[in-house]
C-alpha positions, 0 to 999 in steps of 0.5 A: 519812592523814598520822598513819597515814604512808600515802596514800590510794593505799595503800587500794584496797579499802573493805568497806562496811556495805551498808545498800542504802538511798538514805540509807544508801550514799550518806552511806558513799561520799560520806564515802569520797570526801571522806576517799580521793578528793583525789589517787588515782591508783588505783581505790577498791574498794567491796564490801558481802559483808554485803548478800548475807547480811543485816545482822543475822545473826551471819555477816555480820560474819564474811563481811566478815572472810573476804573481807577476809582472802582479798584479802590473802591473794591480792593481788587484790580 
């Protein structure tokens, strides 16, 4: 966070891979926590759009970006 001139405040959404395994999400959140959690004052927001879509179809990588996308363009997650 330091090279980037950021905070981990600044990040308040996290689009995640999503395996929905028990092996798979708690490594992604868990990693999520050792980089963003010291010091947050603020929520991290974790959404996985990919899981309601399944991981190998080609629109799932396009439906992270939307979403993504549309937070931006909102303001709001």
């Amino acid at each position: 966070m330091r090279d980037a001139s950021t905070t981990a405040d600044a990040l308040v959404l996290n689009e995640a891979h999503g395996t929905g395994t028990p092996l798979g999400d708690p490594i992604e959140v868990n990693s999520l926590v050792q980089v963003l959690g010291d010091g947050r004052t603020k929520p991290l927001v974790i959404g996985a759009v990919k899981t309601n879509i399944g991981h190998l179809e080609a629109a799932a990588g396009i439906a992270s970006l939307v979403k993504t996308v549309l937070v931006v363009r909102e303001g709001q997650v």
